[in-house]
N, C-alpha and C positions, 0 to 999 in steps of 0.2 A: 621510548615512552612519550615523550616528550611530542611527535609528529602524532603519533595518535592519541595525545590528549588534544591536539590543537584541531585534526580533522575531527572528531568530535563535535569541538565544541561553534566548531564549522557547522556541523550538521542541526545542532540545540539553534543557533541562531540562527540557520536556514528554515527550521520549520517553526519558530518564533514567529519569522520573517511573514512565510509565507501562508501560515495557518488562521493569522486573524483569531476573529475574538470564537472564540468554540461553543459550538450549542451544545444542546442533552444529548440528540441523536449524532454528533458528529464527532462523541468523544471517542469513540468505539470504532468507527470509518473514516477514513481521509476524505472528505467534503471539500472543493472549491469549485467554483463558479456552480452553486447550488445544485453540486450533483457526485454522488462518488466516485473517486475516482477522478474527478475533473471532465466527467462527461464521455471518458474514455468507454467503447463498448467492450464489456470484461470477454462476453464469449470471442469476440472476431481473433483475439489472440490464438486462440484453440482453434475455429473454422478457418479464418486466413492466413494465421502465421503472424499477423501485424496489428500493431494499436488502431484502430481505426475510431474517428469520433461518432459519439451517438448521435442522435437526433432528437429535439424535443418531441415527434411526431411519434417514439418508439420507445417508452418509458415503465418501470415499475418501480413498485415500492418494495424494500426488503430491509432488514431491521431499521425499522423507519428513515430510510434516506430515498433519495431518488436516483433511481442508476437511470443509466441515457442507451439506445442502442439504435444500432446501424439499419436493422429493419427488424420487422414487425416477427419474421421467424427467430432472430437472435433473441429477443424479446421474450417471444413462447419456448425458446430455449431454458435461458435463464431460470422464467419461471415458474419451470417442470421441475428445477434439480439447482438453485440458486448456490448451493455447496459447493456446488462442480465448479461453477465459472467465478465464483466473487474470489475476488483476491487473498492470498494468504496475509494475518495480521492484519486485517480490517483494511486493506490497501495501502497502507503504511510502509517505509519500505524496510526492506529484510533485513540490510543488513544493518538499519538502523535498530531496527528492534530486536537484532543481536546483540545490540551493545547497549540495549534498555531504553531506545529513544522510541518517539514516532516522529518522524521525520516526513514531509513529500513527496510524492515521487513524480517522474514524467515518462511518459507514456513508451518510452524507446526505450527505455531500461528494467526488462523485462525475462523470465525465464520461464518456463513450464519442466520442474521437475516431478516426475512421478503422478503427473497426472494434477499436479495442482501448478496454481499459477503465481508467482513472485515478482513485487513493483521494488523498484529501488531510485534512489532520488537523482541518479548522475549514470550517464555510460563509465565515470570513472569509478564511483560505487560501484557498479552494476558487475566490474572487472574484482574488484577486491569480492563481492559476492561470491562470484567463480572461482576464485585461490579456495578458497575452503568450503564450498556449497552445503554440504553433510554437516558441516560443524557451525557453520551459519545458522542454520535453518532447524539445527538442534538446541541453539543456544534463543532464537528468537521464541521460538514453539517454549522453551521455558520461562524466557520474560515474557514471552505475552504474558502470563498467567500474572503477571505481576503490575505489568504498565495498561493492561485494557482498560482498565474505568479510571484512569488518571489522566488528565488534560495533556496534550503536549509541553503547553509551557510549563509543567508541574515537574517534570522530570528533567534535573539538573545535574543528574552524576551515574556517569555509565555501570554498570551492572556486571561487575567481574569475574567471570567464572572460572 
């Protein structure tokens, strides 16, 4: 218990850390360096297999943030069917918001299950992810409902199911 209150509260001060001060639109999406995601193109994970960065030149709006993309068909991808490509938990990561956080994540710790797409904040999260993926991804899909319109730093006590 004790290890997983500590990686926790690893995870509360890592997205403290790296989330900055939160706007209206960026409570709901992982926003950094003015763009969700961190400028990450959400479809190239589905087209390439790999995180690939967007491009300022290749850009939309979708619940008011700015997504970034690789090119200009990612782009008209996206904004045919934005459901399909944007990240599970507003890009936040999974297994963070299995345990009631929003946490950040980086771009290589990444999975497409069933069709949808999941960020997670560490290849060593991204592995505790994968021990339990169904019951992860069960437990977030019901904290979302709970932590979506609540600021990162507002959420200080994991979500115990």
């Amino acid at each position: 218990m004790t290890f997983i209150k500590s990686a926790l509260t690893g995870l509360v001060l890592t997205s403290t850390f790296f989330a900055g001060p939160v706007l209206a639109d960026e409570i709901t999406t992982f926003v950094t360096d003015d763009a969700a995601i961190g400028g990450t193109d959400p479809v190239a994970y589905f087209t390439e297999g790999k995180p690939i960065a967007g491009s300022d030149e290749f850009t939309a709006v979708y619940d008011d943030v700015t997504w970034k993309f690789a090119s200009a068909e990612n782009r008209d991808k996206f904004e045919a069917d934005p459901a399909k490509y944007a990240p599970q938990y507003g890009g936040f990561c999974a297994f963070g918001a299995a345990m009631g956080f929003k946490v950040p994540v980086v771009p290589e710790a990444w999975k497409i299950v069933d069709g949808k797409l999941y960020l997670n904040n560490s290849l060593g999260v991204q592995k505790r992810f994968e021990g339990d993926i169904e019951g992860h991804i069960t437990n977030a899909t019901l904290n979302w409902e709970i932590i979506k319109d609540k600021k990162p730093e507002d959420l200080k006590e994991p979500i115990v199911r």
